[in-house]
N, CA, C and O of each residue as an XYZ file, in Angstrom:
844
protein
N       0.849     -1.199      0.000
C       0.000      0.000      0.000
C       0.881      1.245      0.000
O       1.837      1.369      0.766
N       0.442      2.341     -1.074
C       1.243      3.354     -0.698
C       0.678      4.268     -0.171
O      -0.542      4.278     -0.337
N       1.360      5.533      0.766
C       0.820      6.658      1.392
C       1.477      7.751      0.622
O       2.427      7.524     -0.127
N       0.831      9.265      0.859
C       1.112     10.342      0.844
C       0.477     11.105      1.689
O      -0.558     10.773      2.268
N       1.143     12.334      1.832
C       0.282     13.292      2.631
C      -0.322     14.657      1.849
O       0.382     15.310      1.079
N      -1.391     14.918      2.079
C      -2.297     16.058      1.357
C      -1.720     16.823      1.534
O      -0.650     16.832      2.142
N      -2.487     18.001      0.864
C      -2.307     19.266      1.412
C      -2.799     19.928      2.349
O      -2.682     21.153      2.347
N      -3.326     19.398      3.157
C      -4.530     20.005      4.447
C      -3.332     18.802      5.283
O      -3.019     17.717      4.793
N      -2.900     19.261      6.405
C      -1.928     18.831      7.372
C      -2.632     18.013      8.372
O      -3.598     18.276      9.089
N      -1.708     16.656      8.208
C      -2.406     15.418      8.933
C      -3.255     14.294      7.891
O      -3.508     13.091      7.950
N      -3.530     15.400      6.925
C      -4.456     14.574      6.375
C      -3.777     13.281      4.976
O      -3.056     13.791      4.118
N      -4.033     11.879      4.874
C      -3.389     11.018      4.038
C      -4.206     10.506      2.696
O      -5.352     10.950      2.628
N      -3.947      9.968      2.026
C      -4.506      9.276      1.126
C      -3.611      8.044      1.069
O      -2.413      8.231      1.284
N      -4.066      6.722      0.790
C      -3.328      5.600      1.128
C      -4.232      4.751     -0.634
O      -5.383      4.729     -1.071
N      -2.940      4.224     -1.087
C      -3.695      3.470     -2.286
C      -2.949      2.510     -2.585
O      -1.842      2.592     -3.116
N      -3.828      1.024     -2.084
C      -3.719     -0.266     -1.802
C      -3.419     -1.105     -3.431
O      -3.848     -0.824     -4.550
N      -2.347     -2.407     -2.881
C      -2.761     -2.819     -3.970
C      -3.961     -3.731     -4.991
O      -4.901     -4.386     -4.541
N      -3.703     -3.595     -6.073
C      -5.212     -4.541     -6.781
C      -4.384     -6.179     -7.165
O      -3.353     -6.525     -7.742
N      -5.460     -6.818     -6.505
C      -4.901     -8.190     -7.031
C      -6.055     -8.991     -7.965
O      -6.782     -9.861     -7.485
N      -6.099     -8.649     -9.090
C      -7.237     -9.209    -10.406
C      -6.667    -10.491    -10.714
O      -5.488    -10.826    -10.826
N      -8.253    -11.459    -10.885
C      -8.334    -12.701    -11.354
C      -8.925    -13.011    -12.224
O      -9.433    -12.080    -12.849
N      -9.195    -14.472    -12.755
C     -10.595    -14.339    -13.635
C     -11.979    -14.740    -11.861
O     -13.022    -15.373    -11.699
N     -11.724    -14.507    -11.620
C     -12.971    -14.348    -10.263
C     -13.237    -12.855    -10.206
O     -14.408    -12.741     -9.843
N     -12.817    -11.917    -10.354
C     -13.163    -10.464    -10.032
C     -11.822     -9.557     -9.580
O     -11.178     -8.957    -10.440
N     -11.555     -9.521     -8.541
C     -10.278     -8.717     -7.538
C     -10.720     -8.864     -6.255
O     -11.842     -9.087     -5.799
N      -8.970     -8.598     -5.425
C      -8.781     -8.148     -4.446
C      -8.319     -7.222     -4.259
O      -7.797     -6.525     -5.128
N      -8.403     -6.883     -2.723
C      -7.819     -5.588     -1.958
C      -8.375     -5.265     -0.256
O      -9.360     -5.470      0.454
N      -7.062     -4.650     -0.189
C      -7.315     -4.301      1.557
C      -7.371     -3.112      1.361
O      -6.474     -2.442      0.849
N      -8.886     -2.543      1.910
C      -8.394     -0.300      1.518
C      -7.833     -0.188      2.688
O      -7.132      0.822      2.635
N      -7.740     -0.779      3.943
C      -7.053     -0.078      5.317
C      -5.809     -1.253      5.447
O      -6.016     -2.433      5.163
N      -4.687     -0.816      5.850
C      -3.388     -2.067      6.531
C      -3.009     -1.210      7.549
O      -2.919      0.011      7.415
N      -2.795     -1.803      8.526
C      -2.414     -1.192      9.790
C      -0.690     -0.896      9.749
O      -0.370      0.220     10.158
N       0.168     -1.587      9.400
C       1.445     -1.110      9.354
C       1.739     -0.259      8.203
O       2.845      0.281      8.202
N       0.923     -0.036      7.193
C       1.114      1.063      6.226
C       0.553      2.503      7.144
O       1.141      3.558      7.382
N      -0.855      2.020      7.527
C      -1.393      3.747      8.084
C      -0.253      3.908      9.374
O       0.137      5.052      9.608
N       0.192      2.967     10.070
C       0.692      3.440     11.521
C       2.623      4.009     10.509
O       3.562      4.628     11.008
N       2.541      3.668      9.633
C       4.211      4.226      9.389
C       3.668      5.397      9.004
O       4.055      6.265      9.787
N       2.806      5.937      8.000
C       2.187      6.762      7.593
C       1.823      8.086      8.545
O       2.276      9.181      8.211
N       1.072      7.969      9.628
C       0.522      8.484     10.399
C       1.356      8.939     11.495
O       1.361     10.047     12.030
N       2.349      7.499     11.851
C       3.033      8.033     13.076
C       2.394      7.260     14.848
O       2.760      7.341     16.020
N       1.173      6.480     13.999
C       0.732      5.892     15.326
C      -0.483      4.831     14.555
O      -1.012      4.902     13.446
N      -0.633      3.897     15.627
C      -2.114      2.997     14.842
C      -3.255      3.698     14.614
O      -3.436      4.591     15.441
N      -4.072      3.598     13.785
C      -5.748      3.588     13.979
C      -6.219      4.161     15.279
O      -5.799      3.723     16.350
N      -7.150      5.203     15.191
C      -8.014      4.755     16.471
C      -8.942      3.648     16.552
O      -9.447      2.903     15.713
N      -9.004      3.741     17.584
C     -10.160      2.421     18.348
C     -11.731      2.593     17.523
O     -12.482      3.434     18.017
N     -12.237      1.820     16.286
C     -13.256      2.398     15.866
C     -15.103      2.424     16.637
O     -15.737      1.375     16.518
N     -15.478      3.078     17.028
C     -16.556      3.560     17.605
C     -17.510      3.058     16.636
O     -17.903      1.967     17.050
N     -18.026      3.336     15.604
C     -18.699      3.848     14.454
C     -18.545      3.517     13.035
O     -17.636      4.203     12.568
N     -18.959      2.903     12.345
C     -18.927      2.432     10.606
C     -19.933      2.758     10.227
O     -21.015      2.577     10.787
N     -19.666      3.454      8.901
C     -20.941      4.090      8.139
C     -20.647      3.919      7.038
O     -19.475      3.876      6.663
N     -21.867      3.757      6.120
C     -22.683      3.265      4.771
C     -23.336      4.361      4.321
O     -24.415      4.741      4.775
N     -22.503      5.089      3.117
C     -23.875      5.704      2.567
C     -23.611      5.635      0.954
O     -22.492      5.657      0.439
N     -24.938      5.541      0.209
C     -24.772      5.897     -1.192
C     -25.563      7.040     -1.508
O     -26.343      7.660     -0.786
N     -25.216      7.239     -2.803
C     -25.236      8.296     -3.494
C     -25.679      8.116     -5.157
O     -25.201      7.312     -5.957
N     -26.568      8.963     -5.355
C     -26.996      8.898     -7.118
C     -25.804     10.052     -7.465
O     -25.181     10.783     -6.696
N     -25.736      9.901     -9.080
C     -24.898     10.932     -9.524
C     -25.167     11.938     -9.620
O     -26.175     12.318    -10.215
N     -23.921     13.043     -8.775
C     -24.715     14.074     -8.907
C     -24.572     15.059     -7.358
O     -24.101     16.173     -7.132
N     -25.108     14.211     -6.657
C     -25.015     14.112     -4.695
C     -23.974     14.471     -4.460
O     -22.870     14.072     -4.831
N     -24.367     15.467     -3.650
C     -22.676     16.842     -3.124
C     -23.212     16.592     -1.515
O     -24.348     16.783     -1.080
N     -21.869     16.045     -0.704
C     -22.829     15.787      0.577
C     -21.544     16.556      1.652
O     -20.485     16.017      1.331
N     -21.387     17.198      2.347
C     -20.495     18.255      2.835
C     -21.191     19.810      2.736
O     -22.197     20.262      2.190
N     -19.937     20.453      3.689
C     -18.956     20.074      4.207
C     -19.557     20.188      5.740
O     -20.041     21.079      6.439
N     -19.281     18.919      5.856
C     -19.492     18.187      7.512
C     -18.243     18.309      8.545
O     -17.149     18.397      7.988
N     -18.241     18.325      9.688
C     -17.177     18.470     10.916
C     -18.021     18.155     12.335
O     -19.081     18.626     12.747
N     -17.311     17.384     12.779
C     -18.042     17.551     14.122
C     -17.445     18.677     15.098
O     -16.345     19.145     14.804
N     -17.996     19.058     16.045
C     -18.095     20.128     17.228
C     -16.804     19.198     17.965
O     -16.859     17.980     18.133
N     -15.414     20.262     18.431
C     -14.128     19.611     19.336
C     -14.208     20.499     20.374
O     -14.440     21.708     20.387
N     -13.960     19.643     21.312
C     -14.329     18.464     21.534
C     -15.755     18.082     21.801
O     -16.515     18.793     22.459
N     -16.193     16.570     21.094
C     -15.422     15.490     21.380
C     -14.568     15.284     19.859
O     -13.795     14.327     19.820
N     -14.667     15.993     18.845
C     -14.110     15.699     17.335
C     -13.990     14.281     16.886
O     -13.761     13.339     17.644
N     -14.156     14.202     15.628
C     -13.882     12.852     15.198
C     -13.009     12.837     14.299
O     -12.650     13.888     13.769
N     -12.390     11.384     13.880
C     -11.437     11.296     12.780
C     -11.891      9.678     11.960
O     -12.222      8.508     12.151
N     -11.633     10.586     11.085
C     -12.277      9.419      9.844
C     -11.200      8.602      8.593
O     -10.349      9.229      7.962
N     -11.449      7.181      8.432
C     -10.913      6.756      7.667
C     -12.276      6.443      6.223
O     -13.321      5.800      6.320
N     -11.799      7.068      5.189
C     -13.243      6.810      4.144
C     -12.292      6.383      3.008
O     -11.127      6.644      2.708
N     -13.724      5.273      2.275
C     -12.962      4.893      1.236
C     -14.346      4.714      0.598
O     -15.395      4.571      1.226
N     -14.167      4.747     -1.095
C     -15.464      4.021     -1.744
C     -15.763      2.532     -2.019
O     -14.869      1.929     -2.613
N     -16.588      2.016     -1.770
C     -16.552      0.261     -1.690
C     -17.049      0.319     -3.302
O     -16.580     -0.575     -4.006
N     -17.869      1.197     -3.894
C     -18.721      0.725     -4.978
C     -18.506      2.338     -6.067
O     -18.428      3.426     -5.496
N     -18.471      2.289     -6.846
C     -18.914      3.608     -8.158
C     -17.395      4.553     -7.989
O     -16.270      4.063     -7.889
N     -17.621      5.499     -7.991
C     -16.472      6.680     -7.789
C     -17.173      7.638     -7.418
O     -18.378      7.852     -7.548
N     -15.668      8.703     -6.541
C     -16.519      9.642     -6.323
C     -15.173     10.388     -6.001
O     -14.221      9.643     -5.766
N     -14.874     12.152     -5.939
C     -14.427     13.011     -5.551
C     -14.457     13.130     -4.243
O     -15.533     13.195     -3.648
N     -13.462     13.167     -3.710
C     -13.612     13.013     -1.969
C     -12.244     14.620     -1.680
O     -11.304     15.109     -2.305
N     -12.943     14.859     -0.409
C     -12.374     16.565     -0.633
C     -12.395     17.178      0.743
O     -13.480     17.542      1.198
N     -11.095     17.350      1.570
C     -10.589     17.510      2.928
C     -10.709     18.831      2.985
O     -10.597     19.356      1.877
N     -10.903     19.590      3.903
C     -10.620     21.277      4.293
C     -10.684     20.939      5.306
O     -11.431     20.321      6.065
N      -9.003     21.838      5.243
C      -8.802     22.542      6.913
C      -9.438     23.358      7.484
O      -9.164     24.543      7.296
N     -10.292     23.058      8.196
C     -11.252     24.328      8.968
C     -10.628     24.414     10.322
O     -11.513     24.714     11.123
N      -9.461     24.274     10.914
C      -8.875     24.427     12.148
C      -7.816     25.645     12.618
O      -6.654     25.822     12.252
N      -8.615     26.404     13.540
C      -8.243     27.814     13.468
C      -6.592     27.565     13.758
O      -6.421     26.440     14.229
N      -5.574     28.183     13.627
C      -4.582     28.236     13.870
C      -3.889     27.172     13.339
O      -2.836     26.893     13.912
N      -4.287     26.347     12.163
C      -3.884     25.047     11.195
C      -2.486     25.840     10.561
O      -2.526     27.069     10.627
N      -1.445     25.316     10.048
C      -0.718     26.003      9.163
C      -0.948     25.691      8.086
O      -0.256     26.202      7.205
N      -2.093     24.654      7.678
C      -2.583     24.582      6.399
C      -4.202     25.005      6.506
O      -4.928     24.450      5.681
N      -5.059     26.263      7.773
C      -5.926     26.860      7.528
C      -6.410     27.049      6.298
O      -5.925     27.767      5.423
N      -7.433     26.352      6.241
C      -7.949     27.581      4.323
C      -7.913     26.343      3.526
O      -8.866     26.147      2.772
N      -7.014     25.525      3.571
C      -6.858     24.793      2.509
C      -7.608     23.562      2.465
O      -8.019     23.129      3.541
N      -7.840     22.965      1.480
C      -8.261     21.676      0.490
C      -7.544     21.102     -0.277
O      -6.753     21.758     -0.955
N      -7.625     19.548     -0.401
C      -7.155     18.775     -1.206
C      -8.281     18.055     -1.471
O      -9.160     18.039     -0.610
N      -8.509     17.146     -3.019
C      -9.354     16.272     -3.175
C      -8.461     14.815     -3.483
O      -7.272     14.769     -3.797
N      -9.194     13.898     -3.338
C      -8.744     12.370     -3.907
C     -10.146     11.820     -4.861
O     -11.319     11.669     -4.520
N      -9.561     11.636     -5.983
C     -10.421     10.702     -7.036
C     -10.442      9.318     -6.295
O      -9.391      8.679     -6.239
N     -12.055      8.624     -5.491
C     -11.717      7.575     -5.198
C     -12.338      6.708     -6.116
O     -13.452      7.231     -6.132
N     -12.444      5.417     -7.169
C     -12.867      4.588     -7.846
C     -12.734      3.181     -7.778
O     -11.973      2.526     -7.066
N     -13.367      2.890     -8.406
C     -13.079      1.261     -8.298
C     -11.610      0.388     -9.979
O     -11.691     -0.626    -10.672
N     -10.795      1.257     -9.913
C      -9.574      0.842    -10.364
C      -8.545      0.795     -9.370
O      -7.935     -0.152     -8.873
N      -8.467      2.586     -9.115
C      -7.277      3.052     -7.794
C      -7.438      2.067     -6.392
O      -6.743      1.298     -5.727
N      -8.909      2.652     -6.405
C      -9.465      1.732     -4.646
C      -8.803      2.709     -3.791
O      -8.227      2.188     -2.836
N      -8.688      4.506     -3.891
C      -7.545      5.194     -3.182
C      -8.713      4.966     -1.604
O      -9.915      4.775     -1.786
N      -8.205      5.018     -0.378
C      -8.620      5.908      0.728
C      -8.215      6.868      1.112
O      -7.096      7.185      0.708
N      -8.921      7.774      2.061
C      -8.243      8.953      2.607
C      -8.474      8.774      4.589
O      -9.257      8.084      5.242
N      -7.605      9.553      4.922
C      -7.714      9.678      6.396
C      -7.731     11.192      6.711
O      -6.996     12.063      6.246
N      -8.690     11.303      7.565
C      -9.156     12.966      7.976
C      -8.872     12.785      9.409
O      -9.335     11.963     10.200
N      -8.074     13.662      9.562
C      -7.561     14.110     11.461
C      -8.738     14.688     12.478
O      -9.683     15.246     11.920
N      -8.749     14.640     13.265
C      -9.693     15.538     13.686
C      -9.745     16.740     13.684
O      -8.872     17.326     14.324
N     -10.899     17.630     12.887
C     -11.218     18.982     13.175
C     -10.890     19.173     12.202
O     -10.106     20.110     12.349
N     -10.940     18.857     10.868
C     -11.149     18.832      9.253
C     -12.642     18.623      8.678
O     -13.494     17.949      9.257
N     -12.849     19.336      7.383
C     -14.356     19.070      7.536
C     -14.309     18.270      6.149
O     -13.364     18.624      5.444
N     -15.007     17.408      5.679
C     -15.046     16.436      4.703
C     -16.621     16.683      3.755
O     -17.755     16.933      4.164
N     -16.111     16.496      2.428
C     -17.306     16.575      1.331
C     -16.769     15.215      0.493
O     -15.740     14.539      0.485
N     -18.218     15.207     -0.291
C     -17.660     14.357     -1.450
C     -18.723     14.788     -2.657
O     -19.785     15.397     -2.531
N     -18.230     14.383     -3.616
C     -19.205     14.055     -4.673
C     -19.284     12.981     -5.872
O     -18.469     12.716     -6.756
N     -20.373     12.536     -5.626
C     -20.680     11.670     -6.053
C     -20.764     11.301     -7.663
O     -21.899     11.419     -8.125
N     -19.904     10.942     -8.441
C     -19.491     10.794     -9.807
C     -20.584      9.837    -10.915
O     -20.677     10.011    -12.130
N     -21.238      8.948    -10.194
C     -21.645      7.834    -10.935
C     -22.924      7.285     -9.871
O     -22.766      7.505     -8.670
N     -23.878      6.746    -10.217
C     -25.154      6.095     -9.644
C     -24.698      4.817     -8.537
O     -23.771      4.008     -8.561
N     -25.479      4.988     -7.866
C     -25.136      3.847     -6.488
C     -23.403      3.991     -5.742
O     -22.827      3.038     -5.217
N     -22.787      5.479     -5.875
C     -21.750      5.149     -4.944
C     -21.744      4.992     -3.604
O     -22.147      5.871     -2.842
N     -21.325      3.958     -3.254
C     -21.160      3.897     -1.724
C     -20.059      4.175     -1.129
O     -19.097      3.480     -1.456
N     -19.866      5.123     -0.213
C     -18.858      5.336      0.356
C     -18.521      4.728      1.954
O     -19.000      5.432      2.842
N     -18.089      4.041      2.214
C     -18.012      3.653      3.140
C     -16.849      4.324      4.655
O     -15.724      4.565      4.217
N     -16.961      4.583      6.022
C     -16.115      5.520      7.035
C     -15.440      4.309      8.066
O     -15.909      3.190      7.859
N     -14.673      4.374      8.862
C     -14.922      4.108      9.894
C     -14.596      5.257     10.799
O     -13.777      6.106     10.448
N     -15.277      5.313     12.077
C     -15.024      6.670     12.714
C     -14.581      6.573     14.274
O     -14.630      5.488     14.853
N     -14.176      7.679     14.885
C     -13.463      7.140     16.155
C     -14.506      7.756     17.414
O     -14.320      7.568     18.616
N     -15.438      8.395     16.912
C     -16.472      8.580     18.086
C     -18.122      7.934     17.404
O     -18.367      7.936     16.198
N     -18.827      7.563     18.180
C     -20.125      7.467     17.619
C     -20.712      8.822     17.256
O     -20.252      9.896     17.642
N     -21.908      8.643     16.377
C     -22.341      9.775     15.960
C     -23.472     10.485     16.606
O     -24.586      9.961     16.637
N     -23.226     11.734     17.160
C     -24.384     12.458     17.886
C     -25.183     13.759     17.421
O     -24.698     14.852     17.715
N     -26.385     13.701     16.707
C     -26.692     14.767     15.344
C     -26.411     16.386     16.525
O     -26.227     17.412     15.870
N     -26.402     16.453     17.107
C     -26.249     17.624     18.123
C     -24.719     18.113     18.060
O     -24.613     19.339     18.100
N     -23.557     17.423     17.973
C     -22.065     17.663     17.770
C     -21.884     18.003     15.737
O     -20.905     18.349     15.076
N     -22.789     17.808     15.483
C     -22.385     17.755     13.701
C     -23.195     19.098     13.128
O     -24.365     19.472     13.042
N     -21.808     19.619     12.774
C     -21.821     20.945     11.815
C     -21.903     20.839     10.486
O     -21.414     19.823      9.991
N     -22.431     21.686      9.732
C     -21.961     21.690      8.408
C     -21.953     23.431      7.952
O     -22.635     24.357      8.391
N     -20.982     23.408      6.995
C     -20.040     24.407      6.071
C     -20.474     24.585      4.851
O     -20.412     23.525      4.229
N     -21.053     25.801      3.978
C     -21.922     25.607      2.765
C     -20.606     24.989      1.929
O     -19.463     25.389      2.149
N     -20.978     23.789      0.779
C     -19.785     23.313     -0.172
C     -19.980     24.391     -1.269
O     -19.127     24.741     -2.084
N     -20.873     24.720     -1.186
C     -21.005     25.746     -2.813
C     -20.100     27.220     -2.405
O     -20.146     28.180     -3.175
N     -19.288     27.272     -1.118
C     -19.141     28.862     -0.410
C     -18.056     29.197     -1.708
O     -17.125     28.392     -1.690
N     -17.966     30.142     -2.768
C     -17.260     30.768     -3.321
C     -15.601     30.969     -2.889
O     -14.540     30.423     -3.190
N     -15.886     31.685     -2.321
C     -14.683     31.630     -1.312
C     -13.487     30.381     -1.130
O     -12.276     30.559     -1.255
N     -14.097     29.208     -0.836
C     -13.093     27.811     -0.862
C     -13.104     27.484     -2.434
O     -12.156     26.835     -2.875
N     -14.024     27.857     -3.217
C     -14.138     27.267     -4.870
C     -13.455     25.849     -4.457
O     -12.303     25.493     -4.705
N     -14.315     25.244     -3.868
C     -13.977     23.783     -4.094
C     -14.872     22.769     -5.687
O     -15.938     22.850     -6.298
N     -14.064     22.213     -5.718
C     -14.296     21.540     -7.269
C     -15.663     20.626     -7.140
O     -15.677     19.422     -7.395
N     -16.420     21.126     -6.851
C     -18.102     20.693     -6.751
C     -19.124     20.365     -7.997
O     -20.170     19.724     -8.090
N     -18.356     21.074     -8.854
C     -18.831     21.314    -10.299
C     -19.275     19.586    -10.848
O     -18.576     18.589    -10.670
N     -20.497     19.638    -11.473
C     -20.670     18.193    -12.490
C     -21.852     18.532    -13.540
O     -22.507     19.568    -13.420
N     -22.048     17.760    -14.398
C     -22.755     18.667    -15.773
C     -24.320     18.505    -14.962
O     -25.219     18.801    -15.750
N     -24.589     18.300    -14.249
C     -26.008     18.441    -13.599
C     -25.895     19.477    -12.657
O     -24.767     19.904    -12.412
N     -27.453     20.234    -11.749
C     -27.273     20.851    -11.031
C     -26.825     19.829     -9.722
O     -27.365     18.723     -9.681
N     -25.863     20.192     -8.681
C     -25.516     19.319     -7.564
C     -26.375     19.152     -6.584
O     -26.832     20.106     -5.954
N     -26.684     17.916     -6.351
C     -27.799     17.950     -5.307
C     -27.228     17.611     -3.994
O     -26.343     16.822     -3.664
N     -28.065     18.521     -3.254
C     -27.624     18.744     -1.915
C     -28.943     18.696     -0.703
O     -30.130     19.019     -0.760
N     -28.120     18.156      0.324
C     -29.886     18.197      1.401
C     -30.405     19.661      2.046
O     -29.817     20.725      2.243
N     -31.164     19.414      2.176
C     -31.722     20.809      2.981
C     -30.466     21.766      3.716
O     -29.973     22.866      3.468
N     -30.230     20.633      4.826
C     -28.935     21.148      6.062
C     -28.140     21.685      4.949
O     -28.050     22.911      5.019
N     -27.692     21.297      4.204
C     -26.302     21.598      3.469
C     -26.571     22.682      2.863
O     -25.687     23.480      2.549
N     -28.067     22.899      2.565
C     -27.546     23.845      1.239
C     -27.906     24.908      2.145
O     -27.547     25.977      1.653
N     -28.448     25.054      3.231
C     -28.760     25.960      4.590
C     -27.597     26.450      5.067
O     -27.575     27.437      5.803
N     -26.398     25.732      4.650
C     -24.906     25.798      5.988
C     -24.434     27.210      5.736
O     -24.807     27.879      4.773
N     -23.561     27.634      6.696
C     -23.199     29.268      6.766
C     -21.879     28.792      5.796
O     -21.557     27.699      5.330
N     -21.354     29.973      5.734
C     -19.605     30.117      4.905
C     -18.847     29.647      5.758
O     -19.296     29.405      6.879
N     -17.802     29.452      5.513
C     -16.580     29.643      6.386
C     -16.379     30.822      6.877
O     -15.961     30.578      8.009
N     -16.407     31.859      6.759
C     -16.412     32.843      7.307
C     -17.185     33.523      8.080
O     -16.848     34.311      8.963
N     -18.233     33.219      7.749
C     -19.179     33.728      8.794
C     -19.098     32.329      9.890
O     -19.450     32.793     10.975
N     -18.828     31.025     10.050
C     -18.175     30.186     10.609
C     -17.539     30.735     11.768
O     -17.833     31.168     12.882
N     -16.368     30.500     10.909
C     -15.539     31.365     11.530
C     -15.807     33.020     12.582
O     -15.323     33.075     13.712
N     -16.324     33.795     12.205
C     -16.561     34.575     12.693
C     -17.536     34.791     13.813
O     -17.529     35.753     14.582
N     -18.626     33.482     13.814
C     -18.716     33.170     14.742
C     -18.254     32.601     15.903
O     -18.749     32.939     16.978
N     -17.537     31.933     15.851
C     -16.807     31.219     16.732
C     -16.833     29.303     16.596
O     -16.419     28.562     17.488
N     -17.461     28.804     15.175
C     -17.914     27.404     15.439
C     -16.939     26.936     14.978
O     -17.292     25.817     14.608
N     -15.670     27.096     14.699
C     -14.398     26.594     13.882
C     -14.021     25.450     14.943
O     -14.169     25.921     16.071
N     -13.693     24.445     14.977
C     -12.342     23.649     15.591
C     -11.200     24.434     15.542
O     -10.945     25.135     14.563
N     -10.289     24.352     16.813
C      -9.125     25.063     17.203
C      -8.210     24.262     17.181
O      -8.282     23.318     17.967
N      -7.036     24.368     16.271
C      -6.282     23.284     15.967
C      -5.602     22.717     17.057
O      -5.464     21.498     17.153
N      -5.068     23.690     18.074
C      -4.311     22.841     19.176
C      -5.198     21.850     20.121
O      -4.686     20.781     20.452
N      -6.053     22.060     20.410
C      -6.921     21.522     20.700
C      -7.437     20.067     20.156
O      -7.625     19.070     20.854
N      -7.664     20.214     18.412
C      -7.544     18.962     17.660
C      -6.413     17.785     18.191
O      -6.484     16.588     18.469
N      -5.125     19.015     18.168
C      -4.025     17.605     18.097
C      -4.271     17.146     19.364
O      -4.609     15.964     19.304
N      -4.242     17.702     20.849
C      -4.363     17.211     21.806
C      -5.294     15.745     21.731
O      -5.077     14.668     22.288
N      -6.422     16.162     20.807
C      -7.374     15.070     20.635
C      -7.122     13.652     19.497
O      -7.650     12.560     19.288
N      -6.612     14.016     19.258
C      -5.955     13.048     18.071
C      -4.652     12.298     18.509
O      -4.313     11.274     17.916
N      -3.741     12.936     19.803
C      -2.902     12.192     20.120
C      -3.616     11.387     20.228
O      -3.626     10.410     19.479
N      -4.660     11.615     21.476
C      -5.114     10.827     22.695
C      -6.346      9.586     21.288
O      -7.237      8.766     21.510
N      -6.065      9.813     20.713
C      -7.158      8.596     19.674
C      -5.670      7.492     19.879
O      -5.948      6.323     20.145
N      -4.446      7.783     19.783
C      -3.784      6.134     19.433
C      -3.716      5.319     20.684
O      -3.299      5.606     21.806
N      -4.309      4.076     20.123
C      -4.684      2.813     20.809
C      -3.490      2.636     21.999
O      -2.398      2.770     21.448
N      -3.376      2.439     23.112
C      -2.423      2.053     24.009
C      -1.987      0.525     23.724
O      -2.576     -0.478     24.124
N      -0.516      0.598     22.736
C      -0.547     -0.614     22.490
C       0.805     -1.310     23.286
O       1.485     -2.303     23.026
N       0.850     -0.341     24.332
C       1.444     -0.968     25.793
C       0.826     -1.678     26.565
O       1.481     -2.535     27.159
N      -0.390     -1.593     26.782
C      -1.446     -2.227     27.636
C      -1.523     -4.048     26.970
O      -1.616     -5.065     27.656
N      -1.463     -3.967     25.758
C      -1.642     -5.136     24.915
C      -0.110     -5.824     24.956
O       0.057     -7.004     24.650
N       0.725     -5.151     25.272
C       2.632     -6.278     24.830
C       2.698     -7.199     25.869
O       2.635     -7.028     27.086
N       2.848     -8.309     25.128
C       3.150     -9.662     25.929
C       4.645     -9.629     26.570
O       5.629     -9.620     25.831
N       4.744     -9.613     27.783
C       6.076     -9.318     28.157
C       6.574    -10.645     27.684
O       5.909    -11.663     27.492
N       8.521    -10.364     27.452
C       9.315    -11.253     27.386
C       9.897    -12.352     28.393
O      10.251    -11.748     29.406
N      10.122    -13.634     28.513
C      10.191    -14.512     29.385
C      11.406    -14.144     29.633
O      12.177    -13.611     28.834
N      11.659    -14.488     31.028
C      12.948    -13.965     31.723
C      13.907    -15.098     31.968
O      14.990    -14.883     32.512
């Protein structure tokens, strides 16, 4: 599996290999000694797995949860393709402001990993994509924000030859700036504090050595 790191800080894209047969293919989208060299630490402990699809077309962002308690997400597409698209919304980030996207499909099979206190969109390329998460807190609709994706301002690559469909909440969401200016941003130091504390204690687990 290989890694890189985005342009929004912390954040990875990891793209596994394909093993094709005459049966169909394989693949692992998550390996634990690729993300932990990658990352700098294991996985968190997952809380939470989520399922969603999408017709073509479906712009679903930009989502963040409220830090604390913040979450951090590993997403990948199981089925179709789709544009998957990180922003730093973390005040005092040194990559503040910014976005990266990953083309995820069913050739690449790319995943991405979102740190906590990043806000995540996607869009949906093709009929029935499923995107599949795992996440490190359960989900509580009271902690979950959303960020308009259409805000000018980020010109994130939202664009598809249809109008983009979006849910109510979303197409309701404030700017980043007015976000921001309110006060609902994630504060980056704060994030990392929270994101240390996600890696698994894998001291608690070592089989001591016989003496």
């Amino acid at each position: 599996m290989q890694a890189h790191a985005l342009a929004v800080e912390g954040a990875l894209q990891f793209t596994p290999r394909v093993f094709p047969d005459e049966r169909g293919l394989f693949i692992s989208p998550f390996q634990e000694e690729a993300f932990t060299e990658a990352h700098g630490a294991p996985l968190f402990h997952v809380a939470q797995t989520n399922h969603s699809m999408s017709r073509r077309g479906v712009v679903r962002g930009i989502h963040y949860t409220v830090t604390p308690p913040g979450t951090a997400k590993y997403v990948y597409c199981a089925r179709g393709s789709a544009l998957d698209i990180v922003v730093d919304i973390r005040v005092g980030s040194p990559t503040f402001g910014r976005w990266d996207s990953v083309l995820m499909d069913q050739r690449d099979h790319r995943a991405t990993y979102l740190p906590v206190g990043v806000g995540h969109a996607f869009v949906a390329l093709e009929d029935d994509t499923v995107m599949s998460y795992m996440l490190s807190e359960s989900y509580v609709p009271a902690n979950e924000l959303s960020l308009s994706v259409l805000d000018p301002a980020l010109g994130l690559p939202v664009t598809v030859d249809t109008e983009p469909v979006l849910s109510e909440r979303d197409r309701a969401a404030v700017t980043f700036a007015e976000a921001h200016r309110q006060g609902l941003l994630p504060d980056y130091a704060r994030c990392q504090e929270i994101e240390r504390a996600l890696a698994p204690d894998t001291a608690a687990t070592t089989v001591p050595a016989e003496a």
